[in-house]
C-alpha positions as CSV (number, residue, x, y, z in Angstrom):
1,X,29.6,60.0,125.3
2,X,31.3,59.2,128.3
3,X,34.8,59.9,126.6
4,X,33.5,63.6,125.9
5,X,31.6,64.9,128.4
6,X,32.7,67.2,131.1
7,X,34.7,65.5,133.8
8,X,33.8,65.6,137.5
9,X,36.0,68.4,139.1
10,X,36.4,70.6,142.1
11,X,32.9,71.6,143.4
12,X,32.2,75.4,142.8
13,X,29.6,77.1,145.0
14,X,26.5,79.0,143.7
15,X,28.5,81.9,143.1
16,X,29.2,80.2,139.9
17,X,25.7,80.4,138.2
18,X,25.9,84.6,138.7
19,X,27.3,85.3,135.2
20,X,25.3,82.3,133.8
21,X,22.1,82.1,131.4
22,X,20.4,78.6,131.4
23,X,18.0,77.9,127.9
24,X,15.3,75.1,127.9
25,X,12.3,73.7,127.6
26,X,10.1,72.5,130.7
27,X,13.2,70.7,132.2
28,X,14.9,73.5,133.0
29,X,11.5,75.4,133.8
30,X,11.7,72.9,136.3
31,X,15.2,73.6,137.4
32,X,14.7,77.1,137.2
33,X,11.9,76.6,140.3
34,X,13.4,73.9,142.2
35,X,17.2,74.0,142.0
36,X,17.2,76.5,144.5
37,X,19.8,78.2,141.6
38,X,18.6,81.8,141.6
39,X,22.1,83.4,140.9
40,X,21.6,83.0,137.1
41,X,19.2,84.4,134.4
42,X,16.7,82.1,132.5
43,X,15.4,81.5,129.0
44,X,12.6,79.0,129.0
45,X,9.3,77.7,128.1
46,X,7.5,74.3,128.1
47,X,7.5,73.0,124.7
48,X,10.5,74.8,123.5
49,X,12.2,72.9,120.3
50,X,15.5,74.0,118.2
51,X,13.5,74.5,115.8
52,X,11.3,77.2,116.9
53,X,14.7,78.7,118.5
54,X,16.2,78.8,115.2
55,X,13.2,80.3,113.5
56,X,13.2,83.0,116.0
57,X,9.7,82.0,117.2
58,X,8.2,85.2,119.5
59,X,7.4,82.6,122.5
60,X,9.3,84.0,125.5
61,X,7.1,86.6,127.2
62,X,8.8,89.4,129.1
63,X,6.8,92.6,130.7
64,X,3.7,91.8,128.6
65,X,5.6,91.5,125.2
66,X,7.0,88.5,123.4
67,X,10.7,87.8,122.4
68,X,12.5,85.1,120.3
69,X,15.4,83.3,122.4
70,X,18.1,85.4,120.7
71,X,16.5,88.5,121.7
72,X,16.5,87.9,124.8
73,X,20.1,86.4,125.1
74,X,21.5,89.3,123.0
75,X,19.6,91.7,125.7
76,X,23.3,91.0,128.1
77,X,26.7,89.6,128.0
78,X,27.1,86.4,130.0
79,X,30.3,84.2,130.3
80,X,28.3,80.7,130.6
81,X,25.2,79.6,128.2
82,X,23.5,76.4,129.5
83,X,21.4,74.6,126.6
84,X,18.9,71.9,127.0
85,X,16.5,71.1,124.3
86,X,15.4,68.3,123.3
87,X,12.5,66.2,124.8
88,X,9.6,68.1,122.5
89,X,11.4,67.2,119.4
90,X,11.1,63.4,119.8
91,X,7.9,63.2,118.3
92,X,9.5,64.3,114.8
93,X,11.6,61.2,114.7
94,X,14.6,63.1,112.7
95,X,17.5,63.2,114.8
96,X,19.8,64.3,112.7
97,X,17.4,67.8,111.6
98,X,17.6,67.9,115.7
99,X,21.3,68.2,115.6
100,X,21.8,70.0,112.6
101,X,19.6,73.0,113.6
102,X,20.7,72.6,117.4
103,X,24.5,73.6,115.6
104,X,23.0,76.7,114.1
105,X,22.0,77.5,117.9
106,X,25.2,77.2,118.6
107,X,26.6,79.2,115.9
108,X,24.0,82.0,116.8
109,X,25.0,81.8,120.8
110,X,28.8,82.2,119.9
111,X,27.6,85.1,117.8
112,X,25.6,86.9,120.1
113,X,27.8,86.1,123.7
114,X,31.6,85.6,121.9
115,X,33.2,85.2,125.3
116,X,30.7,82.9,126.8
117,X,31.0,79.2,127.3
118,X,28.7,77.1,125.8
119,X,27.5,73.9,127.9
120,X,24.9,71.4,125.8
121,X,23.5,69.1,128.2
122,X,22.5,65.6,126.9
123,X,18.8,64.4,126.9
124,X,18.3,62.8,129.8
125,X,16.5,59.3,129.7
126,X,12.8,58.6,131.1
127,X,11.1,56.2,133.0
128,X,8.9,54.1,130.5
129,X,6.6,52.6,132.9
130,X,5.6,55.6,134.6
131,X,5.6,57.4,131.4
132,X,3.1,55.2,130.5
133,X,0.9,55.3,133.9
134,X,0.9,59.2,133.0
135,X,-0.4,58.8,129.9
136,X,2.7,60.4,128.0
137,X,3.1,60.0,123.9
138,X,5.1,56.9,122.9
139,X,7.7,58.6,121.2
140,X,9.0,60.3,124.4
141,X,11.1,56.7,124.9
142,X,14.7,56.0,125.8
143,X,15.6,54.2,122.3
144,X,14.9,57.5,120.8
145,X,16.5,59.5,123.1
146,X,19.7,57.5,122.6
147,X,19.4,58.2,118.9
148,X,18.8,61.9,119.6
149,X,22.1,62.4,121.9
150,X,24.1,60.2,119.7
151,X,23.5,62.9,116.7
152,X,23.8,65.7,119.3
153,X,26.9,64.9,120.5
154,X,28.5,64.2,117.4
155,X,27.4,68.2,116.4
156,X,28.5,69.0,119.8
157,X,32.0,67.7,119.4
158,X,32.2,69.2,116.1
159,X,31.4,72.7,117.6
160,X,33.7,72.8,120.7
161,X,31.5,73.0,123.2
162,X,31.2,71.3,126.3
163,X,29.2,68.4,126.6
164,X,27.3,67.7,129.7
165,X,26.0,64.4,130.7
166,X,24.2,64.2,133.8
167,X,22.4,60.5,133.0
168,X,24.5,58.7,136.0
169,X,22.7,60.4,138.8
170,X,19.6,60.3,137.6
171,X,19.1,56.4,136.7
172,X,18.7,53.3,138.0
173,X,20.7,49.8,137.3
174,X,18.4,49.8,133.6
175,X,20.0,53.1,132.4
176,X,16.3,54.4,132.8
177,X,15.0,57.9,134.6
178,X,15.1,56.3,138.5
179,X,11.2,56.4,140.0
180,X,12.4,58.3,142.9
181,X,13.3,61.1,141.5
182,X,10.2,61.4,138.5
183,X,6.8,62.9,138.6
184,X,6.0,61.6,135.7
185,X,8.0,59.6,133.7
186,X,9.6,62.7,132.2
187,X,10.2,65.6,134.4
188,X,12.2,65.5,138.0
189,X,11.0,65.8,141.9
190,X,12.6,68.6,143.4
191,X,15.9,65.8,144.7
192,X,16.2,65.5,140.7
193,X,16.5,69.4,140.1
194,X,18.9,69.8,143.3
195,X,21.0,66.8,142.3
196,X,21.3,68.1,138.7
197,X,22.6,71.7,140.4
198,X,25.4,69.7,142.4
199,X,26.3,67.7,139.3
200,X,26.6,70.8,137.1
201,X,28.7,72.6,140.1
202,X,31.1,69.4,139.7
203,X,31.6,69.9,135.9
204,X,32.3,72.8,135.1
205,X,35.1,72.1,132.6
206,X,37.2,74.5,134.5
């Protein structure tokens, strides 16, 4: 992965994010509160999966009504799209159905914003013994997520997009999801969601 993700460059400021969507699940829920990155617009919902993207699932609720994702990111032109999707789907153990329909979410972004840049950020690993003292499922696990970003990168190459891969700064000397910076195995503290901001303000690609 390493050889095709996004290089650290020039730091840009917040102004960056003003033209930007960011898609997820409750990761970048939790980014969306705690970055302190207001400038952009958001598309998320805990429990989010590519597949209930792709299906056009009615599970984003704006002004008392429900959209699919691509309603709502059709609704305005944007020159960035931030994905991250993933952690929900580990529980189906198919990692190659994860990347194949997370390409048809990229076909369907290019569609709908054709002058936008699409960013896919790569699962980032857990904590396994804190996952555990929170009682989380056993298939949210770092040899899965491995298998996971392996198969999304691969699609992600074949696309041309630009592959984002924040894992450095977020783990310790075991590759895993560092204590410090975890609630709960899974999710960040708020140092997590502002040390993801500066690390996507470094690679921009640009």
């Amino acid at each position: 992965m390493d050889a095709l993700a996004v290089a650290e460059g020039e730091a840009k400021d917040s102004s960056w994010f003003s033209d930007a969507v960011m898609i997820g699940d409750s990761r970048m829920d939790g980014f969306r509160m705690y970055s302190g990155v207001s400038e952009a617009d958001y598309i998320v919902r805990a429990g989010m999966t590519v597949w209930e993207v792709a299906e056009e699932k009615r599970d984003i609720a704006m002004g008392g009504t429900k959209y699919s994702t691509y309603q709502v990111l059709g609704q305005k032109q944007y020159a960035k799209v931030y994905l991250s999707i993933g952690i929900n789907e580990l529980g189906y153990y198919n990692p190659t159905g994860y990347a194949e329909t997370y390409g048809k979410i990229i076909d369907k972004a290019r569609e709908l914003q054709p002058n936008a840049q699409i960013y896919v950020m790569a699962l980032i690993p857990v904590n396994a013994q804190v996952c555990r003292e929170n009682g989380q499922r056993d298939y949210i696990n770092n040899d899965l997520i491995w298998q996971y970003n392996d198969a999304l990168v691969q699609v992600a190459a074949e696309k041309g997009v630009l592959i984002l891969d924040p894992t450095p700064i977020f783990t310790d000397e075991n590759g895993e999801l560092s204590k410090e910076l975890t609630s709960d195995g899974v999710h960040f503290k708020k140092d997590g969601y502002t040390a993801w901001k500066d690390y996507l303000l470094c690679h921009t690609g640009t």
